[in-house]
KEMARZA-800214 format. One line per 3 residues: number of its first residue (from 1); their letters; for each residue x, y, z of C-alpha. Coordinates in pm, 1 decimal, always signed. Layout:
! KEMARZA-800214
NUM> A> X,Y,Z; ...
//
This chain:
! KEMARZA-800214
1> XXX> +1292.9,-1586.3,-1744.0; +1033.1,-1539.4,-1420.0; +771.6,-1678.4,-1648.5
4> XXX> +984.2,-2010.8,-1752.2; +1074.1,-2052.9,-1333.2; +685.3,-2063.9,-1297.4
7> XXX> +600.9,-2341.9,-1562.5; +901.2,-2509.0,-1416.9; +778.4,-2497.0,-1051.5
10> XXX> +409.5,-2540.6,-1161.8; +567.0,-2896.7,-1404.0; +778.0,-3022.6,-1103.2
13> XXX> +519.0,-2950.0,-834.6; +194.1,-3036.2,-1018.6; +37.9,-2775.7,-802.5
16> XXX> -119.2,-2481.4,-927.6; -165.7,-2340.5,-585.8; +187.7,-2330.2,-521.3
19> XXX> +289.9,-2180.0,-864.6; +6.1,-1944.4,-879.6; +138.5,-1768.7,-538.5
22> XXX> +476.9,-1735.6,-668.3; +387.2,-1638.7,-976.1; +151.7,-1357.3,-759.9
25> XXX> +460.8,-1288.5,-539.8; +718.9,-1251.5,-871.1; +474.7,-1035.7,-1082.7
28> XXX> +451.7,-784.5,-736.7; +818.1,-730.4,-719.9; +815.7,-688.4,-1089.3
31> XXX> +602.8,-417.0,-1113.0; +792.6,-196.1,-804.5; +489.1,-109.1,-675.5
34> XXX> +467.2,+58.7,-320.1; +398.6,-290.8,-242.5; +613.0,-529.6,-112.9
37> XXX> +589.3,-873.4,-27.5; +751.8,-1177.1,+193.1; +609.0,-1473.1,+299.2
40> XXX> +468.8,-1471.2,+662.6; +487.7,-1106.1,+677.7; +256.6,-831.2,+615.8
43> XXX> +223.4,-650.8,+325.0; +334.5,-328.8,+330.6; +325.0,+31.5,+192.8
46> XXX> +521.1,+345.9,+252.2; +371.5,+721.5,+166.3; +593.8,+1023.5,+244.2
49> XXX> +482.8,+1362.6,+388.3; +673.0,+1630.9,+215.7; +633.8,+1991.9,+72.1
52> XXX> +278.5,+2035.2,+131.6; +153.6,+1672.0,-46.1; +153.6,+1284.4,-17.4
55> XXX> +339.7,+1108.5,-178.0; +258.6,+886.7,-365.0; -140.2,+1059.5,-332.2
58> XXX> -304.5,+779.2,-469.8; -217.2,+397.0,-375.2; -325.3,+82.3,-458.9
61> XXX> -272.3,-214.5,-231.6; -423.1,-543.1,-167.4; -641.2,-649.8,+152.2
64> XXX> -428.8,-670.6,+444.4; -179.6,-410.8,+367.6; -33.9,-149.5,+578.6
67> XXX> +21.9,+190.6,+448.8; +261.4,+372.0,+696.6; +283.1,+784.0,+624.7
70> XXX> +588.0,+927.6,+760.0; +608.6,+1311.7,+778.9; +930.1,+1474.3,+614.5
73> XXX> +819.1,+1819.0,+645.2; +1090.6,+1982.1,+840.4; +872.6,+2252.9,+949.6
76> XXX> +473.4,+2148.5,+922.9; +346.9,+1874.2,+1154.7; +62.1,+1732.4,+960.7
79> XXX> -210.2,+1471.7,+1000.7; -337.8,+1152.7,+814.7; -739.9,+1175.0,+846.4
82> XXX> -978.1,+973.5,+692.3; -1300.8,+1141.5,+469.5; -1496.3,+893.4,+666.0
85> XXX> -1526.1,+995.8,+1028.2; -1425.6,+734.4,+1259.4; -1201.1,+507.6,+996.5
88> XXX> -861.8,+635.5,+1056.4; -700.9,+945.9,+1208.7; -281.6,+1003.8,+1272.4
91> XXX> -328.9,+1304.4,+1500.2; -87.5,+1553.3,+1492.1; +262.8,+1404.7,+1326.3
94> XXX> +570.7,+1630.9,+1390.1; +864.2,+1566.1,+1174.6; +999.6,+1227.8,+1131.6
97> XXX> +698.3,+1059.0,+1317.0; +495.9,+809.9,+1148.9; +134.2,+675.8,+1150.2
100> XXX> +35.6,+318.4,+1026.0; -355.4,+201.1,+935.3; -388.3,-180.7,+829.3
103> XXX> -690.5,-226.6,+515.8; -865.5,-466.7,+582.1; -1160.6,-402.0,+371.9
106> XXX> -1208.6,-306.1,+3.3; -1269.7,-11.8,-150.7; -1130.8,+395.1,-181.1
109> XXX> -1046.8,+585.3,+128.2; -967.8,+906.0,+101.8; -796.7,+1148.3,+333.4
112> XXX> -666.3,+1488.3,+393.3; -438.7,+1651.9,+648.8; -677.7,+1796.5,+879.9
115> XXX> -456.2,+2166.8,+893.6; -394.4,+2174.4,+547.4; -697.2,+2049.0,+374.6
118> XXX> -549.2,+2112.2,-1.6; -330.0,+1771.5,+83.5; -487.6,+1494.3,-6.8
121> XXX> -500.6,+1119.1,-127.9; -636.6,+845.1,-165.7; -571.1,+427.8,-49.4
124> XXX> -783.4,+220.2,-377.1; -791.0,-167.8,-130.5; -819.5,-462.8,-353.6
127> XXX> -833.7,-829.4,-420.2; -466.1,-915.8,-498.3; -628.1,-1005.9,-817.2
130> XXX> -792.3,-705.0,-891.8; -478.7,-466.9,-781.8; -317.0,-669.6,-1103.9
133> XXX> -572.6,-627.5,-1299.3; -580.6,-246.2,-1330.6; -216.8,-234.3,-1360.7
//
């Protein structure tokens, strides 16, 4: 049905530029990813902090995306830290506190909570073409 509304848009418009971003937009929602999408607005990604993990760990986004962590832990404060010194570090996040980082640039970041190093993920930053590709 999302497929026809494309080739309808895309016949009434005559612009593939148009279609092509809905079509984008419509195959994001469709595959409930932690990303979400709306136009003007940043895209965005949520990763919880609860019994001793990430979660999800691992993430894949597009450029531009915001990946917010917000620690559940009702007893552990916990930190967001980058493998790469300098990239992007929460601090120390007590419960219900958050940290956002913006990725701007392609490629894997990994990170750890700095006082429990066996937590750990990973943000995979992508062309919005490529994030659909490996899907």
């Amino acid at each position: 049905m999302k497929k026809i509304l494309v080739i309808i848009i895309l016949a009434l418009t005559g612009t593939y530029g148009i279609a092509h971003s809905i079509f984008h937009f419509v195959a994001l929602v469709n595959q409930n990813q932690n990303i979400y999408s709306k136009p003007n607005e940043v895209l965005s990604a949520q990763v919880d902090i609860d019994k001793m993990s990430f979660s999800p760990a691992n993430i894949t986004v597009t450029e531009g995306t915001m990946v917010t962590w917000t620690n559940k832990q009702w007893l552990f404060s916990h930190s967001v830290t980058s493998h790469n010194e300098g990239v992007f570090d929460s601090g120390k996040l007590k419960r219900n506190e958050t940290f956002s980082f913006i990725f701007n640039e392609p490629g894997t970041f990994y990170y750890s909570c700095s006082f429990h190093p066996k937590m750990h993920g990973s943000v995979s930053v992508g062309l919005e073409f490529d994030v659909q590709q490996q899907e």
